[in-house]
N, CA and C of each residue as an Amber inpcrd file, in Angstrom:
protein
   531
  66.8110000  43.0760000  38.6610000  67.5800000  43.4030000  37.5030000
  68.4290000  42.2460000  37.0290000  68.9420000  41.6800000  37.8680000
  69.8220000  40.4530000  37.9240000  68.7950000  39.3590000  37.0270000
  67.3730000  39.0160000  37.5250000  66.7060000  37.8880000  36.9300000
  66.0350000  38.3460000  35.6310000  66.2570000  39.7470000  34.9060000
  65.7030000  40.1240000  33.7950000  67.2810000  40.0440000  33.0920000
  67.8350000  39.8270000  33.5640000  69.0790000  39.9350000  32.6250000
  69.5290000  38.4960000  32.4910000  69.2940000  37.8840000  33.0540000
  69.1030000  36.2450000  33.0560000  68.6220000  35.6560000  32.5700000
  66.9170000  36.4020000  32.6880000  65.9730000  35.9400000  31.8870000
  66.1960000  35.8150000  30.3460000  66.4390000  37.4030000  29.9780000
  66.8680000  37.4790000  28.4840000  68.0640000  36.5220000  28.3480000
  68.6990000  36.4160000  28.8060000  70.1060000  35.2990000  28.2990000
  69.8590000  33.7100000  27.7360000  68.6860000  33.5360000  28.9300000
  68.5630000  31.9220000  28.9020000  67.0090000  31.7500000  27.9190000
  66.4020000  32.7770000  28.4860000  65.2110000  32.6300000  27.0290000
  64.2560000  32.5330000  27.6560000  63.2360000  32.7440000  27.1010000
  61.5270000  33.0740000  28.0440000  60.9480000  31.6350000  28.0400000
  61.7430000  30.5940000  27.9250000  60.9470000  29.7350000  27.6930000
  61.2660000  28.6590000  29.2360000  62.8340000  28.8450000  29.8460000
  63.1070000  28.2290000  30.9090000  62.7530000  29.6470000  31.7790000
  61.8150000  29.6690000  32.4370000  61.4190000  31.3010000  33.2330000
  61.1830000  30.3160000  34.9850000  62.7660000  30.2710000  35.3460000
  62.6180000  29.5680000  36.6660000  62.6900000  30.8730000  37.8230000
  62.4810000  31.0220000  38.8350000  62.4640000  31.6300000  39.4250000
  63.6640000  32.5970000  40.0400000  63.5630000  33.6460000  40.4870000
  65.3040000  34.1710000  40.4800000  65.6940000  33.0480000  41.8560000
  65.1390000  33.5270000  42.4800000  66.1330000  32.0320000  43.7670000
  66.7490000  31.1020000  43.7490000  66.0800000  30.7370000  42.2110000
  66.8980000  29.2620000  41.9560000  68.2240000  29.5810000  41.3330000
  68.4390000  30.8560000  40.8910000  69.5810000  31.3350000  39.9700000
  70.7800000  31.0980000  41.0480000  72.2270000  30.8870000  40.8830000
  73.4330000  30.5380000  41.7590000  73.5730000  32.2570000  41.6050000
  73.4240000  33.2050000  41.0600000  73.9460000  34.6910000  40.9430000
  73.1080000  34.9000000  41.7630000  71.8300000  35.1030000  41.7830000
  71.2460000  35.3390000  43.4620000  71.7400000  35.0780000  44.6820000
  72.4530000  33.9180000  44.5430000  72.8060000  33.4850000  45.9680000
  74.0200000  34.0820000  46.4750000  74.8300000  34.0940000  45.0800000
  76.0960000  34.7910000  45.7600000  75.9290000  35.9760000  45.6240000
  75.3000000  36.5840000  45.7350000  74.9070000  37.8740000  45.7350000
  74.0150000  38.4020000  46.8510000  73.9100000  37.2480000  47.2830000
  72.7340000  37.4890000  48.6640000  73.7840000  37.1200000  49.8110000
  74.8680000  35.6930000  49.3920000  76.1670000  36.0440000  50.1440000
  76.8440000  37.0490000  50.3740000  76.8250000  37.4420000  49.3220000
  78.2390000  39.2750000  49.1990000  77.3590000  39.6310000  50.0840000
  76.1540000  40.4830000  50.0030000  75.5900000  41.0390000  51.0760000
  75.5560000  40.8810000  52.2380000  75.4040000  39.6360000  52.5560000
  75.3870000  39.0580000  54.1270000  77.0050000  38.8410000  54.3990000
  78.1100000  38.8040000  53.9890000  79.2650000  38.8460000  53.7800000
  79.7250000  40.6430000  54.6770000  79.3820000  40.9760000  53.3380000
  79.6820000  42.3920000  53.6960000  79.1410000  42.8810000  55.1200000
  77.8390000  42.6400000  55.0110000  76.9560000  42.9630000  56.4560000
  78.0560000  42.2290000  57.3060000  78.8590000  41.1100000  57.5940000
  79.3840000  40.7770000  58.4150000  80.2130000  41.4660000  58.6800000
  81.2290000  41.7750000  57.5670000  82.7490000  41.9380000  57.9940000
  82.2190000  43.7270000  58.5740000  81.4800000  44.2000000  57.9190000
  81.2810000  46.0080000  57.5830000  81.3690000  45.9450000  59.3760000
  80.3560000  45.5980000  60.2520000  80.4420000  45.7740000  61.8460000
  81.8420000  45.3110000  62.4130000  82.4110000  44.7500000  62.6280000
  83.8930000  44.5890000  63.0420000  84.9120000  45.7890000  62.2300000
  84.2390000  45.8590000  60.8140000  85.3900000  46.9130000  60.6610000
  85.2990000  47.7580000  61.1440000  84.1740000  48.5070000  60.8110000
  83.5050000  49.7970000  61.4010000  83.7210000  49.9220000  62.8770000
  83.6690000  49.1090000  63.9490000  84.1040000  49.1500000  64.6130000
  85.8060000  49.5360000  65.0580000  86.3710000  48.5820000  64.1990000
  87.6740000  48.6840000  63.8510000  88.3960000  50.5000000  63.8660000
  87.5580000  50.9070000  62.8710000  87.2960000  52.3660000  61.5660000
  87.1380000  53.0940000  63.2660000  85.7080000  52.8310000  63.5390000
  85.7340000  53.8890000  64.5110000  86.2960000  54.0810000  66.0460000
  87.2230000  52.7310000  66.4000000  87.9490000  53.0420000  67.3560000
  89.2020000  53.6200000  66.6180000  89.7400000  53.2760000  65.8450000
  91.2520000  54.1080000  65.2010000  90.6510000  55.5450000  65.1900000
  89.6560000  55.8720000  64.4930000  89.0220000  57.6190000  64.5680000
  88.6290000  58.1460000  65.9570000  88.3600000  57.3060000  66.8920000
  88.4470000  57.9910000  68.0680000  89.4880000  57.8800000  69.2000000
  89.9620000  56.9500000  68.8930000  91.8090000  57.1510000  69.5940000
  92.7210000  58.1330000  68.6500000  92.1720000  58.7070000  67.1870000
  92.8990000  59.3920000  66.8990000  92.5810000  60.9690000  67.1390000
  91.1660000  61.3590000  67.3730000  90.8040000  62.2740000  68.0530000
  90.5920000  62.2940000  69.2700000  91.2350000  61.2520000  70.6010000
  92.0800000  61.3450000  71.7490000  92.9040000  62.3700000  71.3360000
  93.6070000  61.4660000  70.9040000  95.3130000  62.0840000  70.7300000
  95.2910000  63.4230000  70.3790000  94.1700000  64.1410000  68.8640000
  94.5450000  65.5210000  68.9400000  93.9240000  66.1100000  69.7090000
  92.4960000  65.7140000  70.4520000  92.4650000  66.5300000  71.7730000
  93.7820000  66.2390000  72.7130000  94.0840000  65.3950000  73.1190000
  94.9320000  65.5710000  73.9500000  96.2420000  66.8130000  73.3780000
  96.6550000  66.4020000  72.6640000  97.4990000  67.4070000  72.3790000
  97.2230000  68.9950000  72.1000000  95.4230000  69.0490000  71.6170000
  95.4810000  70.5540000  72.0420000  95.3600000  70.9890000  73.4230000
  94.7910000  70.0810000  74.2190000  94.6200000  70.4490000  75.6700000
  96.1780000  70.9490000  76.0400000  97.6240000  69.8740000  75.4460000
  98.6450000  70.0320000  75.8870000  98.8640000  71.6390000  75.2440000
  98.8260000  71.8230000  74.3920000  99.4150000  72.9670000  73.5560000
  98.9200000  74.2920000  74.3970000  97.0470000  73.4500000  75.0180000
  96.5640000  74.8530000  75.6510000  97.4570000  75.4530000  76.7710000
  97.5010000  74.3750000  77.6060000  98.3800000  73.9870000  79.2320000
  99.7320000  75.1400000  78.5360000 100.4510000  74.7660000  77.3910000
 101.9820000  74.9150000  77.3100000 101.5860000  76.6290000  77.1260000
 100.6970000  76.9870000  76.0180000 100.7190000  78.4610000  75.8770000
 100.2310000  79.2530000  77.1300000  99.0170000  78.7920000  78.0470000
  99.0310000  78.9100000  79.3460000 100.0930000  79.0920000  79.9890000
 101.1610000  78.3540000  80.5150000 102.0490000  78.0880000  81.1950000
 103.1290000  79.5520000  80.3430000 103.4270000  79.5120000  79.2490000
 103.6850000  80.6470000  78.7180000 103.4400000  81.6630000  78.8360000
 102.1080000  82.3890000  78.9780000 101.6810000  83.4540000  78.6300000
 102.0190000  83.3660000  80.3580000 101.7090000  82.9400000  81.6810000
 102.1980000  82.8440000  82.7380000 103.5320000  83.5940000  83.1440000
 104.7130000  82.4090000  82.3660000 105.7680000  82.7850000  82.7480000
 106.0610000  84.2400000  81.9040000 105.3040000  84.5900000  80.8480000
 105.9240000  85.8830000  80.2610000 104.9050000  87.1470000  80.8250000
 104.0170000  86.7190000  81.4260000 103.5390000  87.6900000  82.8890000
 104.3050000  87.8040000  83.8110000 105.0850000  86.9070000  84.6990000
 105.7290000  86.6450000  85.7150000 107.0370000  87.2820000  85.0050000
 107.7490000  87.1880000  83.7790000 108.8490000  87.9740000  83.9850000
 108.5030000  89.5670000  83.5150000 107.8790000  90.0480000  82.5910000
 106.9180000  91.0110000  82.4080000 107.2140000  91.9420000  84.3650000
 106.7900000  91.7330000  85.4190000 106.7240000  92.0810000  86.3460000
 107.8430000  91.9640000  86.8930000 108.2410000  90.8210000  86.7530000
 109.6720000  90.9550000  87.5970000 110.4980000  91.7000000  86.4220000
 110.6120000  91.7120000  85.3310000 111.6680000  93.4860000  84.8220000
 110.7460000  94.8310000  85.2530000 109.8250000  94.8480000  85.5220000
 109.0160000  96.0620000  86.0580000 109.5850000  96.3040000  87.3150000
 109.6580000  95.4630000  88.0410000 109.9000000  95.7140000  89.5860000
 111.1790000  95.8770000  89.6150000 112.1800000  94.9090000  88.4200000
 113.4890000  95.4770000  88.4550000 114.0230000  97.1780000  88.3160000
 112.9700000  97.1080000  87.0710000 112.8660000  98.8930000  86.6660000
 113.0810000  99.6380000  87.6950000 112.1520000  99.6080000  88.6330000
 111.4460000  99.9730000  89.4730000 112.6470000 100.3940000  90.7470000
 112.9640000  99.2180000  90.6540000 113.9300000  99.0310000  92.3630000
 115.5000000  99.8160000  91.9270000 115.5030000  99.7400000  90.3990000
 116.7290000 100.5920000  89.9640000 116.6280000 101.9900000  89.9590000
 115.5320000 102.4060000  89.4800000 114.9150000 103.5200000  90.1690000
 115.0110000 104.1810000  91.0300000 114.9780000 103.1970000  92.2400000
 114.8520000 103.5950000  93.5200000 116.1530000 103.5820000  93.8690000
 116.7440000 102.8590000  93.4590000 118.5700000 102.8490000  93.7690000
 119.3010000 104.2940000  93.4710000 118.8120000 104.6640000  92.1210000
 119.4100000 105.8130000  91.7520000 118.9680000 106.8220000  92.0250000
 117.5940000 106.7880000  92.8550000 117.1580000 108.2320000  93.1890000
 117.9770000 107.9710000  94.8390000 117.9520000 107.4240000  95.1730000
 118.7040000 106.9370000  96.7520000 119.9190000 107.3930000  97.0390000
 120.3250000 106.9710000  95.7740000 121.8190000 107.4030000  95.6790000
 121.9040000 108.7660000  95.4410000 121.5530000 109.1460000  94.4610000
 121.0280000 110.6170000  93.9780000 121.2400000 111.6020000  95.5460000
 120.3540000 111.2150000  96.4320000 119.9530000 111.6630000  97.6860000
 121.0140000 111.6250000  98.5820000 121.1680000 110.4380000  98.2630000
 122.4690000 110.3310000  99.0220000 123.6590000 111.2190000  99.0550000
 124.1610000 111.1680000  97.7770000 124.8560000 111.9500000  97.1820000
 124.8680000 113.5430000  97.5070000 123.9180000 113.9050000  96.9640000
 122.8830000 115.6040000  97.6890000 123.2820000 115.6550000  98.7880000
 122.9390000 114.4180000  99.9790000 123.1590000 115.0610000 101.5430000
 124.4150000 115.3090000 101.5380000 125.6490000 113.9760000 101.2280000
 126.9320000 114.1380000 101.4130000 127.3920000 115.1730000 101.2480000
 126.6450000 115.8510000  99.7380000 127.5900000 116.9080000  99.4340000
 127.7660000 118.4860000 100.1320000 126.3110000 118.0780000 100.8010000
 125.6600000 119.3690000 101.8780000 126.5000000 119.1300000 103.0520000
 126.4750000 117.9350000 103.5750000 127.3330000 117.7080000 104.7650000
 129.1450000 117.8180000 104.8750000 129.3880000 117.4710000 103.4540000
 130.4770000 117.9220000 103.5370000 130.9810000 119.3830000 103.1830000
 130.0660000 120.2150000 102.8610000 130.3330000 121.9850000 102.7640000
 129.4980000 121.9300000 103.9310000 128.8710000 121.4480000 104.3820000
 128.7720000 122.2540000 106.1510000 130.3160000 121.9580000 106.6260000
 131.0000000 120.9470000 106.9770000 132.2120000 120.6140000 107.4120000
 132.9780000 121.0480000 107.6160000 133.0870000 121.7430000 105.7550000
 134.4130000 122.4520000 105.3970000 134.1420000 123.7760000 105.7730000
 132.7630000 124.0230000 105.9460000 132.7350000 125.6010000 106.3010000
 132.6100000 125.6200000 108.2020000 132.3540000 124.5550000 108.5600000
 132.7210000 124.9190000 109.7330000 134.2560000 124.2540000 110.0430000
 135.3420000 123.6260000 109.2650000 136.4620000 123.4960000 109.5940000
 137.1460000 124.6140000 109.0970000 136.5000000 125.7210000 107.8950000
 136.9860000 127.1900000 107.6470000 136.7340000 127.8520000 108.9620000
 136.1020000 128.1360000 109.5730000 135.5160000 129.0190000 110.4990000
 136.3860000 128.4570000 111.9050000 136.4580000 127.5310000 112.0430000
 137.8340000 126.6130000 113.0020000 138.8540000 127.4560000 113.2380000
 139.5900000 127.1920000 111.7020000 140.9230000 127.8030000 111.5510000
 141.1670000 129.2370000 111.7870000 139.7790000 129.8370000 110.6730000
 140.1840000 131.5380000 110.6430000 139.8200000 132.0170000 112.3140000
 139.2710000 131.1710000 113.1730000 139.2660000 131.7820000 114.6600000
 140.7870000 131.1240000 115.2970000 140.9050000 130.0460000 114.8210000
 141.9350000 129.4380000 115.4720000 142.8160000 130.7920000 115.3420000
 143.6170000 131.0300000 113.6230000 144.4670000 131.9200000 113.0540000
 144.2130000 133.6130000 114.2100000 142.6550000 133.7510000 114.2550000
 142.7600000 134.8050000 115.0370000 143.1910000 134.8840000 116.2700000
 143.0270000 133.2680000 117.0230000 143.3530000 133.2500000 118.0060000
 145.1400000 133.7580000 118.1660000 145.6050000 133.0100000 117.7110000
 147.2440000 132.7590000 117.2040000 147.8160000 134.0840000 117.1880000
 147.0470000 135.3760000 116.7550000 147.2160000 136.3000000 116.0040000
 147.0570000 137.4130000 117.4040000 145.9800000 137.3430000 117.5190000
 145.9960000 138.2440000 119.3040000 146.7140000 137.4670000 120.5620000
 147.0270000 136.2750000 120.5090000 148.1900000 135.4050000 121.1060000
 149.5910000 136.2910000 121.0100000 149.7140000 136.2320000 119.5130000
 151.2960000 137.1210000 118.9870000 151.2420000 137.9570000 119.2980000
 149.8600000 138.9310000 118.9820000 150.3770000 140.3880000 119.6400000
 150.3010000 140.4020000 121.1870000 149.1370000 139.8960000 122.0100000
 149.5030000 139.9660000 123.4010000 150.9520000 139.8310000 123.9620000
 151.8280000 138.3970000 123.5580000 152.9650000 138.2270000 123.6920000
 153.8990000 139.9410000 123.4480000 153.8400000 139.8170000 121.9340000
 154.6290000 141.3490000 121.6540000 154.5470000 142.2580000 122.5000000
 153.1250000 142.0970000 122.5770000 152.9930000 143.5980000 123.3320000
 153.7500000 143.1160000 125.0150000 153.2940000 142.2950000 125.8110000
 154.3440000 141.8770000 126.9520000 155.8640000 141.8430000 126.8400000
 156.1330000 141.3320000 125.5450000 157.5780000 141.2200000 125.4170000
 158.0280000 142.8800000 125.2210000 157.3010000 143.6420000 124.4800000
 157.9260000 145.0870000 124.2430000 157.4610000 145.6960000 126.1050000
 156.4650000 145.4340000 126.4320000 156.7860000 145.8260000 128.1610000
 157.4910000 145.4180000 128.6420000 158.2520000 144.1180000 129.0990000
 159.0370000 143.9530000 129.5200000 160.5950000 144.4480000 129.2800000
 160.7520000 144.3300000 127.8490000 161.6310000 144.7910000 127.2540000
 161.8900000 146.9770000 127.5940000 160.9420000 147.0830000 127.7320000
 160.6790000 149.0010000 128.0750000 160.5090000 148.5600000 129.5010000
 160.0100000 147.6430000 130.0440000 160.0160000 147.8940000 132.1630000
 161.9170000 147.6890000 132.6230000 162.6540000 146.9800000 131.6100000
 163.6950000 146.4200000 131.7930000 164.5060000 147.5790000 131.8180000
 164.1040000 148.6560000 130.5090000 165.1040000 149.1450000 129.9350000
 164.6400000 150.4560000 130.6110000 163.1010000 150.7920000 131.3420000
 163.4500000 151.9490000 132.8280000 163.7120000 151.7530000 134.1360000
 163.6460000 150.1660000 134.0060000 164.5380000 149.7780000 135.6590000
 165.7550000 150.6510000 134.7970000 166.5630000 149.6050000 134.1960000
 168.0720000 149.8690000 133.8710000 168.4930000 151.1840000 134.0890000
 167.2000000 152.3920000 133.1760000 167.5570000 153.8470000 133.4480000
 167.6940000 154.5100000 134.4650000 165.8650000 153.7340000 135.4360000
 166.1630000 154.3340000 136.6560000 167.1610000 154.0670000 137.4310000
 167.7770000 152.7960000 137.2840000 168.9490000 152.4350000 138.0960000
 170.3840000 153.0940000 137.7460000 170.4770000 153.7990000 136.5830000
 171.7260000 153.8700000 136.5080000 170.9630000 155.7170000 136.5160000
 169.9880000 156.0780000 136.6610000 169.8960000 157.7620000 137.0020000
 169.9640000 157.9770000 138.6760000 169.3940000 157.2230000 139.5370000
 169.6830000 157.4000000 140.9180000 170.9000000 157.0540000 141.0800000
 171.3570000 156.0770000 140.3120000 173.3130000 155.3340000 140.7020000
 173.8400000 156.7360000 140.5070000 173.8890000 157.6550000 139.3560000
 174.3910000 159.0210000 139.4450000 173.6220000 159.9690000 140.2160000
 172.7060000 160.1610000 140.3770000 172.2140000 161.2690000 141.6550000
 172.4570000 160.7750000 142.8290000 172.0950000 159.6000000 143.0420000
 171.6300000 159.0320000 144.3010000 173.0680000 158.8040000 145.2510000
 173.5660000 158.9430000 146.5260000 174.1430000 158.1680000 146.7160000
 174.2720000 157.3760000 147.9150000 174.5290000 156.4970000 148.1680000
 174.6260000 156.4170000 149.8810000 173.2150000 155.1950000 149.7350000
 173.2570000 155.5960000 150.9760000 172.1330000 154.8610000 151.7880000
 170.2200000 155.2230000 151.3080000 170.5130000 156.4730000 150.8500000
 169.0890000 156.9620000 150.2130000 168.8430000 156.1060000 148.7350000
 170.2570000 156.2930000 148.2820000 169.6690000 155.5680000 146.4240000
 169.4760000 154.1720000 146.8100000 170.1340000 153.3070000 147.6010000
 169.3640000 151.9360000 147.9410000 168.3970000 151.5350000 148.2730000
 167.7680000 152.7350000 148.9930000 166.7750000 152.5550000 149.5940000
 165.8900000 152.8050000 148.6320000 165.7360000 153.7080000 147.8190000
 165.0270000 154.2050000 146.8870000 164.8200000 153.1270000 145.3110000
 166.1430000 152.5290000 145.2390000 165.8430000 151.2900000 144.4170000
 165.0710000 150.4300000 144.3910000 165.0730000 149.9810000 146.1550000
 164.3950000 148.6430000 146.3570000 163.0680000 149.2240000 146.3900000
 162.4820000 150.4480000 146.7560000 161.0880000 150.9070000 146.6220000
 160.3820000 150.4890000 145.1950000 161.7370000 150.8840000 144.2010000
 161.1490000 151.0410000 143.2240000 160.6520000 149.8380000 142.6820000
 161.8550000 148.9970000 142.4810000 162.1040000 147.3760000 142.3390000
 160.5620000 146.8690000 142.9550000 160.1830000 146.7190000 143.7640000
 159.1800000 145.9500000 144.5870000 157.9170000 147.3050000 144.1220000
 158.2400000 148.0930000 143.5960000 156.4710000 148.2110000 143.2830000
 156.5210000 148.0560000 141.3480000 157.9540000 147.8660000 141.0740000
 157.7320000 147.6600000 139.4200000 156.5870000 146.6130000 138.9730000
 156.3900000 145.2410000 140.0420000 155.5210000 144.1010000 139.1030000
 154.1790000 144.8090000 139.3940000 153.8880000 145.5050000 140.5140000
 152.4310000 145.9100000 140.8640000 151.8900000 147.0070000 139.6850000
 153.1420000 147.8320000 139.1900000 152.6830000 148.8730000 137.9100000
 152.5860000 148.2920000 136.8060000 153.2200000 147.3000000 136.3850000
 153.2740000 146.6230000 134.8120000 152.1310000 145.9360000 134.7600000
 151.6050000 145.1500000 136.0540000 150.5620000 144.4030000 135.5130000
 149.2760000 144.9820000 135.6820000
């Protein structure tokens, strides 16, 4: 295209060959030019494009690792509030239980520290009257010595009512008790 456009310029009459034309040559330079530099660049081109798709693999690998490591730790706490759940749970039913026995154990307590007293109180109570009732015998053995002593002191006299006292005297503890 180059030597028909040449051709027409310079005229059909100088019809030299295209090789000899200087636009061929630098044009066969540019090419071999280009062919030169194009491999070093391209080279150039395609190490920058593959150190730059290093880098975003690397960084999705990182991103994978990080959401990994994530989804991990939000498993790992995921379970550990479960088990917290869990162990609180168990605290309050424990306690719960706990609670329940105490409250059983302490109305057993009180009902056997009721049952204590009201025998104790009964005790206390047939205590008082046994006493009474001894104290009103004694008080009535006292008061028929006294009678019998002062009814033989008037019937009795002499040597018989003494004698008859001390009979009486010495069998009084054998009748009262």
């Amino acid at each position: 295209m180059i030597s028909n456009a040449y051709a027409a310029s310079a005229g059909a009459a100088s019809a030299e060959p295209f090789w000899h034309s200087p636009t061929f040559w630098v044009a066969i330079s540019f090419v071999i030019l280009a062919a030169l530099l194009a491999k070093p660049a391209w080279r150039i081109a395609t190490s920058a494009l593959d150190e730059k798709i290093a880098e975003i693999q690397n960084r999705i690998e990182e991103a994978t690792q990080l959401r990994e490591e994530a989804q991990n730790l939000l498993a790992s706490y995921k379970r550990k509030l479960t088990e917290a759940e869990k162990e609180s749970e168990d605290i309050i039913a424990r306690a719960r239980d706990e609670g329940q026995a105490l409250r059983q154990r302490m109305t057993e307590e009180l009902e056997a520290s009721l049952k204590r007293r009201e025998k104790q109180a009964i005790d206390r109570i047939a205590q008082a009257e046994s006493d009474a009732t001894n104290q009103v015998r004694a008080v009535a053995a006292d008061l028929a010595v006294d009678a019998t002593r002062t009814l033989l002191a008037e019937q009795a006299q002499g040597e018989k009512a003494a004698s008859l006292i001390d009979e009486a005297i010495q069998d009084l503890p054998d009748k009262l008790n």
